[in-house]
Backbone bond lengths (Angstrom), bond angles and torsions (degrees), N, CA, C in turn:
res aa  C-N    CA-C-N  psi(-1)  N-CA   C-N-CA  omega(-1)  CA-C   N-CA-C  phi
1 X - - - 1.465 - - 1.522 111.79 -
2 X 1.599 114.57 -34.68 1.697 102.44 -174.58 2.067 81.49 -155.52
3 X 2.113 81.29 133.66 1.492 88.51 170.48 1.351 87.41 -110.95
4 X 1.084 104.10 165.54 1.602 120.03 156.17 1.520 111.31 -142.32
5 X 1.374 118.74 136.39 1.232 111.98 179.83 1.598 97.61 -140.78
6 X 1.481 108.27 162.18 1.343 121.26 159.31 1.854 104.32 72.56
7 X 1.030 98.31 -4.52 2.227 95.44 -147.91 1.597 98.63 -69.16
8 X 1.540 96.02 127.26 1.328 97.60 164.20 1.481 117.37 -135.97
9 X 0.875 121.03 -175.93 1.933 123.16 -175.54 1.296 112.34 -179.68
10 X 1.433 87.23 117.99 1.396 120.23 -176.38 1.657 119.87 -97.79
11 X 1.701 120.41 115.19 1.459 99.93 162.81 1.777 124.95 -104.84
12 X 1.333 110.61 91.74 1.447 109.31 -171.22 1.555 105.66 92.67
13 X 1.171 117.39 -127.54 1.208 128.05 171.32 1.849 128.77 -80.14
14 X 1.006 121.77 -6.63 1.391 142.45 -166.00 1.756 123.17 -128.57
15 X 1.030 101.57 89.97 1.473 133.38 -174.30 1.531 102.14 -57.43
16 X 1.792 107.43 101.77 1.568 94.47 170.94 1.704 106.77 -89.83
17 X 1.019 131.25 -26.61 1.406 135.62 -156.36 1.642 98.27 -128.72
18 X 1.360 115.83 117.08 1.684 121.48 174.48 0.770 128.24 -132.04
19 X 1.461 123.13 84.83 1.441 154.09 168.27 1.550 114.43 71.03
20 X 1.229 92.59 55.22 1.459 115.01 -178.77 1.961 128.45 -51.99
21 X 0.888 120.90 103.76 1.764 100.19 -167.59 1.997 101.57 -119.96
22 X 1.147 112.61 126.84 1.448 117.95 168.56 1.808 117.71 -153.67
23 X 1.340 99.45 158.31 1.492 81.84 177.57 1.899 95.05 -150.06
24 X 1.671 104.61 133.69 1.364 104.63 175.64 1.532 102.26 -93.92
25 X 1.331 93.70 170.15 1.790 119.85 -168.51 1.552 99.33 -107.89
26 X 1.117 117.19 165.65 1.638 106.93 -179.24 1.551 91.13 -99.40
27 X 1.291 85.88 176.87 1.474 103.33 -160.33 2.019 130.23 71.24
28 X 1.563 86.04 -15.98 1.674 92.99 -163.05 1.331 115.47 -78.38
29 X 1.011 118.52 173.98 1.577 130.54 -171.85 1.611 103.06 -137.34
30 X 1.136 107.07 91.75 1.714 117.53 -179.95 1.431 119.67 -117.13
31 X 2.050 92.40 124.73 1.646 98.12 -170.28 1.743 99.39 -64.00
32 X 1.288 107.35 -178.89 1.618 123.52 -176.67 1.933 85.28 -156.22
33 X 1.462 125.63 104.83 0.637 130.27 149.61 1.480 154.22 -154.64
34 X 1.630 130.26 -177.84 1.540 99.48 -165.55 1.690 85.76 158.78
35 X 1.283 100.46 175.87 1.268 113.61 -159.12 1.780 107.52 -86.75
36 X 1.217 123.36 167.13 1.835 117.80 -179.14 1.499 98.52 -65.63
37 X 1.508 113.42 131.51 1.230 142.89 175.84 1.676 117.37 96.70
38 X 1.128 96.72 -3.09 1.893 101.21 -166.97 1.458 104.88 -57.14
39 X 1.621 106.29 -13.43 1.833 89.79 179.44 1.790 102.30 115.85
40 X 1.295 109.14 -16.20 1.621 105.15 -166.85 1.834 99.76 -67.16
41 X 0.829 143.48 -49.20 1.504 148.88 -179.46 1.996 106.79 -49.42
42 X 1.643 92.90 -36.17 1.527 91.51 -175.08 1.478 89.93 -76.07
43 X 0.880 108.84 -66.55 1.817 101.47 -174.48 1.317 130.41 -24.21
44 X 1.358 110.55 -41.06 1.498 121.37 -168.84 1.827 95.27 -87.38
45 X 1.340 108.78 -38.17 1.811 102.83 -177.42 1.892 100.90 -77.00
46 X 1.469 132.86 -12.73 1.317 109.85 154.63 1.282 136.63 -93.59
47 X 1.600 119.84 -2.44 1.352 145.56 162.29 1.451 103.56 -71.04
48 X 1.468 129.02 -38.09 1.089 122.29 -174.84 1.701 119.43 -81.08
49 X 1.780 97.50 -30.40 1.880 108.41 -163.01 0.955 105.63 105.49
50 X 1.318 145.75 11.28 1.187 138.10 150.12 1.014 129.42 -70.06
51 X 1.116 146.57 -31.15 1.608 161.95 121.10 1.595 123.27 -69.16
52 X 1.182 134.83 133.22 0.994 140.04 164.54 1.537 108.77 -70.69
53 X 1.399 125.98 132.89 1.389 118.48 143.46 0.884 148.99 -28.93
54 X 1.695 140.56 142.69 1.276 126.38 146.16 1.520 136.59 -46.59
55 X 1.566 85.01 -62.29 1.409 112.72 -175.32 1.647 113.78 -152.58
56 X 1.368 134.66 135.31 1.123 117.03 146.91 1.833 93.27 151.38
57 X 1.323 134.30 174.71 1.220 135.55 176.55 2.150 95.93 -121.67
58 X 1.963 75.93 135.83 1.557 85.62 160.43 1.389 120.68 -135.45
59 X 1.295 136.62 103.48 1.715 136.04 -162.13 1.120 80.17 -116.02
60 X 1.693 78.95 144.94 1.572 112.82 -172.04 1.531 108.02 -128.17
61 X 0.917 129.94 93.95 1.687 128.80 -172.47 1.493 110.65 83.82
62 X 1.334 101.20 33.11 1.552 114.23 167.83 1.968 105.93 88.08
63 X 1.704 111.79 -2.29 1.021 138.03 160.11 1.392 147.87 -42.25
64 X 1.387 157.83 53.33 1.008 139.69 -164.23 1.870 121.51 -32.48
65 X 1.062 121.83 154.51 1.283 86.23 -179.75 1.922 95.52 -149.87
66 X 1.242 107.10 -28.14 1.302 118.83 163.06 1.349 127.70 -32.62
67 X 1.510 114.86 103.85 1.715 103.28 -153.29 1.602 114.64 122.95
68 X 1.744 115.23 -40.17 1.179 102.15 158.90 1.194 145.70 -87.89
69 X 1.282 128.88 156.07 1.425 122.16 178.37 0.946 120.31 -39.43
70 X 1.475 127.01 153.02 1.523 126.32 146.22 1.636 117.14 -23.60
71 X 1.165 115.81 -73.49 1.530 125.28 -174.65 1.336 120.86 -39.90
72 X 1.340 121.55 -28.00 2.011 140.61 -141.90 1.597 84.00 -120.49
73 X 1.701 114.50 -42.95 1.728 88.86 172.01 1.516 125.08 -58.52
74 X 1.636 95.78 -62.69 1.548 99.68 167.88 1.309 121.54 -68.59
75 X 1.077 151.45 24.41 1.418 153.93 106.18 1.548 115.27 -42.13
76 X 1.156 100.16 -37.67 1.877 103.31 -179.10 1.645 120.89 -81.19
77 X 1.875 105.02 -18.39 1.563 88.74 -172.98 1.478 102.47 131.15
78 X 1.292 111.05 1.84 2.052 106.28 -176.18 1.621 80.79 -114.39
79 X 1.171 114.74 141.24 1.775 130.23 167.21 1.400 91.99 -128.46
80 X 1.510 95.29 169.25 2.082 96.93 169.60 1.537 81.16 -169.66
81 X 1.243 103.63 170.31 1.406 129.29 167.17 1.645 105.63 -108.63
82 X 1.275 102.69 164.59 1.668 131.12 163.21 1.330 136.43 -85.36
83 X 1.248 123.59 114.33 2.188 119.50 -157.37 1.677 77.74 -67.39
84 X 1.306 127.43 -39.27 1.561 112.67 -163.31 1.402 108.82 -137.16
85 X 1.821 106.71 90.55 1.273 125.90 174.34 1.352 131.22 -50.96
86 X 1.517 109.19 101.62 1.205 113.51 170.51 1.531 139.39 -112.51
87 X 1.426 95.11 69.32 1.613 106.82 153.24 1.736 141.59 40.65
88 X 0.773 132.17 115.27 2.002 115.95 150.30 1.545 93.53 -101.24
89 X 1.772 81.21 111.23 1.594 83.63 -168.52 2.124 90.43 -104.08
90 X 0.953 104.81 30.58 1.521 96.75 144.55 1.793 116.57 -142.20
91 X 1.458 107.07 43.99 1.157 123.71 156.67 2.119 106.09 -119.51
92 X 1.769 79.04 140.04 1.824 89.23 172.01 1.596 103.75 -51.07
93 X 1.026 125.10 168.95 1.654 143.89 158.49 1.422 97.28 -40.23
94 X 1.558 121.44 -82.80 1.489 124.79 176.65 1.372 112.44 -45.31
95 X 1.183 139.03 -13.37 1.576 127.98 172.04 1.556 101.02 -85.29
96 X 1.556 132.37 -50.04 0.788 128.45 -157.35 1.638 107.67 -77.11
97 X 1.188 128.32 -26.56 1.633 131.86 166.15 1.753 97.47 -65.47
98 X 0.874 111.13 -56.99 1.730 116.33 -175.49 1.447 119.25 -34.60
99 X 1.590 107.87 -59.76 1.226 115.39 150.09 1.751 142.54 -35.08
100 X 1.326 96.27 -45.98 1.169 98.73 158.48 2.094 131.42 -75.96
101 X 1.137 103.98 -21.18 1.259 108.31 174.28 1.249 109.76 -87.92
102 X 1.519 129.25 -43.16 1.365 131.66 169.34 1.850 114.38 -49.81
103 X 1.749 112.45 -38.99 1.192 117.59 -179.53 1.864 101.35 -70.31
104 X 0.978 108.00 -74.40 1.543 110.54 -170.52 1.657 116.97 -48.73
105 X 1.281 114.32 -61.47 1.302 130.85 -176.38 1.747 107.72 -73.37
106 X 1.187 124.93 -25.59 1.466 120.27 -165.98 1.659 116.80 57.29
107 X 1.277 108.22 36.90 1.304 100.70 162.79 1.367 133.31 -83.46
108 X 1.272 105.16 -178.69 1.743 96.81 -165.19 1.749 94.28 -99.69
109 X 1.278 98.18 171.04 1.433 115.93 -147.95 1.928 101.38 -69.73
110 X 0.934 125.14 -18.27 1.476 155.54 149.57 1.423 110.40 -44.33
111 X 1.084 115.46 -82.65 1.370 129.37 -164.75 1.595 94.57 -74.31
112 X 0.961 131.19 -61.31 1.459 133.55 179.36 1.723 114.59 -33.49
113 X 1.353 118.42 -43.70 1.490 141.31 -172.71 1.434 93.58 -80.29
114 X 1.624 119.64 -62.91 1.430 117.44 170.99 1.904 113.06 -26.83
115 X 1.412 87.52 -85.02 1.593 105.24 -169.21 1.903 102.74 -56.27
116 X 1.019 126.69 -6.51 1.555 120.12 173.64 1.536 104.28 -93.24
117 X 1.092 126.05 -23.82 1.917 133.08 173.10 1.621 84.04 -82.37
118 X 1.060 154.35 -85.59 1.486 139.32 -168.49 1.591 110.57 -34.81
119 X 0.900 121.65 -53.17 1.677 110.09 -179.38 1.326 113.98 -87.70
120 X 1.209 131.05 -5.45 1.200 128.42 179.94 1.900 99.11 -73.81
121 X 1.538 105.96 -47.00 1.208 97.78 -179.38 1.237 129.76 -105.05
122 X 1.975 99.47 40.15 1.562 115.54 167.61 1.537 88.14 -90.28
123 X 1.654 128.42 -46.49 1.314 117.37 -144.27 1.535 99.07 -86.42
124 X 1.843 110.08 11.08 1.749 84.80 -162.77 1.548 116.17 82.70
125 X 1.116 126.39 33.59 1.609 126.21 174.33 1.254 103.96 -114.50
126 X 1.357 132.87 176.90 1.450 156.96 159.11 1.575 102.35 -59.39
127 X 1.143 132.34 135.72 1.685 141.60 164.43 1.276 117.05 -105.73
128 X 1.865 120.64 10.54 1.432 116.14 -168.28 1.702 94.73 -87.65
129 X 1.149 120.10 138.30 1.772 113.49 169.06 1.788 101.27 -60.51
130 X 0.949 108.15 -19.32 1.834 106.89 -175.66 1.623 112.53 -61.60
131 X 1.274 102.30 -33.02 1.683 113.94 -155.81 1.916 106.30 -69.83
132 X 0.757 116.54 118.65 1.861 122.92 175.83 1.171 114.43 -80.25
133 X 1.175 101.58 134.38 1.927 105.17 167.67 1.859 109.33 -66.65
134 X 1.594 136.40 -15.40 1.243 122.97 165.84 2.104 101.41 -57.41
135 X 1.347 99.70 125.15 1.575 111.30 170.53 1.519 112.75 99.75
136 X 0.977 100.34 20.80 1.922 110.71 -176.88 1.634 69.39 -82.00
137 X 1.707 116.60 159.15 1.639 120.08 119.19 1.165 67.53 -96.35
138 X 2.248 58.05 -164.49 1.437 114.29 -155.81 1.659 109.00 -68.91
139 X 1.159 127.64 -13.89 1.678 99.57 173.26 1.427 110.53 -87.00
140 X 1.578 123.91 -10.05 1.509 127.20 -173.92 1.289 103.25 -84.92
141 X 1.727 108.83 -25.97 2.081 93.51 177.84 1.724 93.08 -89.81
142 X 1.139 98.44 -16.04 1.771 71.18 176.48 1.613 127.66 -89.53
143 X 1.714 102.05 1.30 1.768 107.23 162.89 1.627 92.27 -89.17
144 X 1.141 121.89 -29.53 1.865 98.72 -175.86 1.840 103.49 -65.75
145 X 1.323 103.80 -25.49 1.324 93.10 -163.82 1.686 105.84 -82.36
146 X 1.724 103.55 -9.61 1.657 96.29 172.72 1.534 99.53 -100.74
147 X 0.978 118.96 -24.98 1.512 100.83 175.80 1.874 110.88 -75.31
148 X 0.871 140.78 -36.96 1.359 133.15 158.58 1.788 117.75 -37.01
149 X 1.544 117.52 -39.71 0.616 88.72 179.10 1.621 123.57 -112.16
150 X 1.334 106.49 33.63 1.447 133.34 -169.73 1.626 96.45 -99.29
151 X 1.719 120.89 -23.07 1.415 125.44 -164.55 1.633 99.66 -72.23
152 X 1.696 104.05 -34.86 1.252 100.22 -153.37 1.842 104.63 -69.33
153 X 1.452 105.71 -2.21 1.748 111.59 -165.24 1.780 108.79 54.22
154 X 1.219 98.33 82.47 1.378 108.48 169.45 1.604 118.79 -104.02
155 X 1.628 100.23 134.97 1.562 102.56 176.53 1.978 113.57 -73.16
156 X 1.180 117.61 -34.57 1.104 119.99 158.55 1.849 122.52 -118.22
157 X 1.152 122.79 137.14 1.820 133.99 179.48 1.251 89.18 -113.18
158 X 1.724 83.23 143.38 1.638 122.83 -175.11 1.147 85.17 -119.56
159 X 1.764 123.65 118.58 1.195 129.19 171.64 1.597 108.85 -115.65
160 X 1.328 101.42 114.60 1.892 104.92 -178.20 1.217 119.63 -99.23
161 X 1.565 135.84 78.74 0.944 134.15 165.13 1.235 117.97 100.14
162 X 1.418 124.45 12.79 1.086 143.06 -148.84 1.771 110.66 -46.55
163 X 1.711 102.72 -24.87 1.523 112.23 -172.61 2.041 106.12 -88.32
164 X 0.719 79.53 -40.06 1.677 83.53 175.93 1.568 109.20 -23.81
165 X 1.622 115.16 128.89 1.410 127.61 171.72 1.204 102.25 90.24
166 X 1.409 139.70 -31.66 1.138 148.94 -164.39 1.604 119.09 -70.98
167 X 1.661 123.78 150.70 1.190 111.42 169.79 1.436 117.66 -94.34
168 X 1.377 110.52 -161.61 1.680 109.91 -169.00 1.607 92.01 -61.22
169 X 1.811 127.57 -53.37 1.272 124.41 -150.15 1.569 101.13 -55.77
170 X 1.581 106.42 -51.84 1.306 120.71 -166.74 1.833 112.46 -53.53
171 X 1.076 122.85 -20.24 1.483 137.61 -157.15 1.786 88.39 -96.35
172 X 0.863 92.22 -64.37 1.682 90.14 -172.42 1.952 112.42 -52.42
173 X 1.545 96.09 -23.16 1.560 108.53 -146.25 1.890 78.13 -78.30
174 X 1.518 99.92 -58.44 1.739 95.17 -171.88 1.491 116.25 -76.37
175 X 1.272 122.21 -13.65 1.518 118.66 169.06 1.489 124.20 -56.74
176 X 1.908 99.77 -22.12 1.501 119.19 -175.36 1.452 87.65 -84.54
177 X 1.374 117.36 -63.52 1.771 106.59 -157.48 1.572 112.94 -70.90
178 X 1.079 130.41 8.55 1.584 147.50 168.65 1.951 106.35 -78.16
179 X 1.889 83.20 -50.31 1.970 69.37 -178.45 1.216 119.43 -82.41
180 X 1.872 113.19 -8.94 1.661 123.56 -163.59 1.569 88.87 -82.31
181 X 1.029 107.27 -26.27 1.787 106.40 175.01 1.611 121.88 -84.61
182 X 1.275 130.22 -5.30 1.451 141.60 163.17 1.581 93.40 -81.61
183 X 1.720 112.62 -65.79 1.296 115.33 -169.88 1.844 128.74 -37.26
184 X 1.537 96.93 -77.12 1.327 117.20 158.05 1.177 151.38 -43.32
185 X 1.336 91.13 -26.17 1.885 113.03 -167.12 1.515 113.82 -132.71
186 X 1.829 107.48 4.91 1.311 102.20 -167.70 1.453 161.70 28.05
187 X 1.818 92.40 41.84 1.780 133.91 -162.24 1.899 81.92 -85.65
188 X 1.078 104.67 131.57 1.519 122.48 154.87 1.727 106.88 -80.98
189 X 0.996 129.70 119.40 1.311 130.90 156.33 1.672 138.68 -99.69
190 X 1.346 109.19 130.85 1.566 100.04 178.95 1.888 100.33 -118.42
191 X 1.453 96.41 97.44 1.662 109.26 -172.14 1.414 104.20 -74.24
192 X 1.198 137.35 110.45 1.747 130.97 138.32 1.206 126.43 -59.64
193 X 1.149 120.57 125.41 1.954 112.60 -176.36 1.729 86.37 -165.22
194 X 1.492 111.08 153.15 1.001 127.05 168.19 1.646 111.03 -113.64
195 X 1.289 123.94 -4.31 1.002 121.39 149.11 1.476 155.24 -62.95
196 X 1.633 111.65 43.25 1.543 112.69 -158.52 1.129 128.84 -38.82
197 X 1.342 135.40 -19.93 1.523 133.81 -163.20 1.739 91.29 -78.42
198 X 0.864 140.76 -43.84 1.825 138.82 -167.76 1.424 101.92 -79.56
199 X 1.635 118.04 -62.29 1.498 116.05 170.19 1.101 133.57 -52.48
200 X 1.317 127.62 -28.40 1.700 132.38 -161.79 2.128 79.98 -76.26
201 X 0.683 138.68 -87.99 1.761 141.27 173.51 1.782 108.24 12.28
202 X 1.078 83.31 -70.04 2.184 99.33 -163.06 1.723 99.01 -75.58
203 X 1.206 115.83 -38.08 1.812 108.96 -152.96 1.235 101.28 -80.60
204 X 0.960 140.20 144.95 1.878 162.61 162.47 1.671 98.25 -42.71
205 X 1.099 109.31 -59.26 1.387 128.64 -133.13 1.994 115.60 -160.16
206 X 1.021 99.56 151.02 2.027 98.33 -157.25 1.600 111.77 -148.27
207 X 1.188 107.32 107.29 1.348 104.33 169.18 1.119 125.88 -118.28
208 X 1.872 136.75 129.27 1.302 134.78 -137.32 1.770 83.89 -120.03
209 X 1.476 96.79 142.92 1.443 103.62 162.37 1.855 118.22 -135.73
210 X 1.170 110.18 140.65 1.477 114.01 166.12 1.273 110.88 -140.38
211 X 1.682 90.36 151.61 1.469 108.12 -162.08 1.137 140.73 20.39
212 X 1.835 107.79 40.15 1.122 119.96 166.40 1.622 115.51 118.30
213 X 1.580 109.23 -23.91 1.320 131.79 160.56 1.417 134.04 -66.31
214 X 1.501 132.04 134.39 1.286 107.91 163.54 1.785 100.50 -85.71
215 X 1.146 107.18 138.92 1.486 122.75 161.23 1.858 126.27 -115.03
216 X 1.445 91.80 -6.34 1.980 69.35 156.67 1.948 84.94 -178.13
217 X 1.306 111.31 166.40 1.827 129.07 -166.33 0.948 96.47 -157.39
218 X 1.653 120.91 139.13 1.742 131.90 -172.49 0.975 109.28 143.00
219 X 1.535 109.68 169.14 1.491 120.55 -174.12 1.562 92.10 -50.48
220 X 1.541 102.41 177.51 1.482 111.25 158.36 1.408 110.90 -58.54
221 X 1.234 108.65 -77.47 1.574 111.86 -178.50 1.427 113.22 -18.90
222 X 1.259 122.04 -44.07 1.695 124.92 -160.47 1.656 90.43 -85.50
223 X 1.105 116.89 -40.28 1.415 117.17 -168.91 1.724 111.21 -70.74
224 X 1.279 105.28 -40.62 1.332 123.79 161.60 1.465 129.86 -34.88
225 X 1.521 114.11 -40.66 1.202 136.43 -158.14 1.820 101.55 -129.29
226 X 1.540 109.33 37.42 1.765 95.96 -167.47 1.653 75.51 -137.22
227 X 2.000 92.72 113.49 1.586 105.66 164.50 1.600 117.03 -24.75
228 X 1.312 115.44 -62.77 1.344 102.53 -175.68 1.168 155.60 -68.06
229 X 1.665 89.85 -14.17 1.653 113.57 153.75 1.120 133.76 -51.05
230 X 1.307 89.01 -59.58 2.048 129.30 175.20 2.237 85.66 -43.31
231 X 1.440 92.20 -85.02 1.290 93.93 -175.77 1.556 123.50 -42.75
232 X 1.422 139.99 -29.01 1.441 142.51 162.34 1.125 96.56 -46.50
233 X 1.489 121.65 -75.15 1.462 129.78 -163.19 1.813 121.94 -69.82
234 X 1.058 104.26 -24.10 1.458 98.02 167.88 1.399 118.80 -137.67
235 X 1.559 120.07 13.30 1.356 111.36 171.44 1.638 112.39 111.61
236 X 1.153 118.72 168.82 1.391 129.58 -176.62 1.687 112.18 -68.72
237 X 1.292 109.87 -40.02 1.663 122.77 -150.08 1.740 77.03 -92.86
238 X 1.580 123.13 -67.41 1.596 92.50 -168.56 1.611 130.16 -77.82
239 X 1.399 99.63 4.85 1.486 94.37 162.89 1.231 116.61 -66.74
240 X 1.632 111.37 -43.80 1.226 100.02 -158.33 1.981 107.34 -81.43
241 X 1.436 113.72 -10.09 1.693 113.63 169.77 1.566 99.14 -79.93
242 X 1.271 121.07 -40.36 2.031 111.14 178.75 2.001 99.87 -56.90
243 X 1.098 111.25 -33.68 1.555 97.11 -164.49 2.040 99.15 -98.77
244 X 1.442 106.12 -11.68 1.783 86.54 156.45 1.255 112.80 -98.77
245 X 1.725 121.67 13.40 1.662 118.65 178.65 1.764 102.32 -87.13
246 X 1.753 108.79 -21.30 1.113 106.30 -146.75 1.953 83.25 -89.42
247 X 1.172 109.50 -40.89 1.858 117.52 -168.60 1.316 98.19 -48.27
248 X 1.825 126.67 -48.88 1.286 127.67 -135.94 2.171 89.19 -84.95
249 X 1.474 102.93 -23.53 1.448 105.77 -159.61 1.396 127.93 -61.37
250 X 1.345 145.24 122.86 1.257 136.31 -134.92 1.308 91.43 -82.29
């Protein structure tokens, strides 16, 4: 469904993304992860059109796509969410999904309201037009922020952080409705989260990046068990006791 090769992005002198290459499968559910700054946020804002590239090709349905607007991607089938949901916070819940399906899809003002009461009560939201986004927390703006972008009917979701702010219940709660939405609805996902303990579960497949690099791709398990991961995430000294825990293990 989406290659990407070569992609890099540069601001000025300082390389967030370096020569990045991956490609999802449809149907799949692929982690995007790595420590704050590794570049995963830039990635997803030049996959989306939010940033232009440096360098590199990304086809999307056998597509070039590098070059189009923001609008013409998500017109094509890429949705994503926002790590930090921001609202029309003087639109109801149902206006603010509406909007988004009316923007992406061009539906009519009917159908748009229709199809925003259907996803509202995929993510678990309120369907009354009365109901306000003042008094959401944080796991309710972060189902508006997946149901918004569930309005637009995307063949692949860009999920940014989707766990962020959240507690343990809440983490588990949307890690489930992320895969019921690959499952059910046959959404390909490319999840970013720096939270591995919830993600390593749901994703197919995992690719780790630092400082702009990919440094390791594989199941979880493989990713799980790859010194240099180990070492990103916890440092030099316990990589190197996780990889003499792993030699000594019967």
């Amino acid at each position: 469904m989406l290659k990407v090769e070569g992609l890099v992005k540069r601001f000025g002198g300082f390389t967030a993304v370096s020569n990045v290459s991956f490609k999802v499968d449809a149907g799949e559910i692929l982690g995007l992860i790595g420590p704050n700054g590794s570049g995963k946020s830039t990635v997803f804002n030049v996959l989306s059109g939010t940033l232009a590239p440096t360098s590199g090709s990304i086809k999307f349905l056998g597509r070039e796509i590098i070059g189009l607007p923001a609008h013409r991607i998500a017109h094509g089938g890429i949705g994503r969410t926002f790590q930090i949901p921001r609202p029309f916070k003087r639109l109801s819940l149902l206006e603010n999904v509406a909007v988004a399906g009316y923007y992406a899809r061009q539906l009519s003002r009917a159908k748009a309201l229709e199809t925003a009461e259907r996803t509202l009560g995929l993510v678990g939201l309120p369907t009354s037009q009365s109901t306000r986004v003042d008094g959401l927390g944080a796991a309710g703006l972060k189902k508006l922020e997946l149901a918004k972008a569930l309005a637009t009917d995307p063949k692949l979701l860009l999920a940014d952080e989707s766990l962020s702010g959240l507690d343990e219940a809440e983490m588990v709660q949307t890690a489930a409705l992320l895969r019921k939405v690959r499952d059910e609805y046959g959404i390909t996902i490319i999840w970013v989260e720096h939270i591995m303990g919830v993600l390593m579960p749901v994703v197919d497949r995992v690719i780790v990046l630092d400082y702009g690099e990919k440094i390791a791709e594989g199941t979880p398990s493989e990713v799980a068990r790859n010194p240099r991961v180990i070492e990103v995430y916890l440092g030099t000294e316990a990589a190197s006791a996780r990889v003499a825990a792993e030699a000594v293990r019967p």
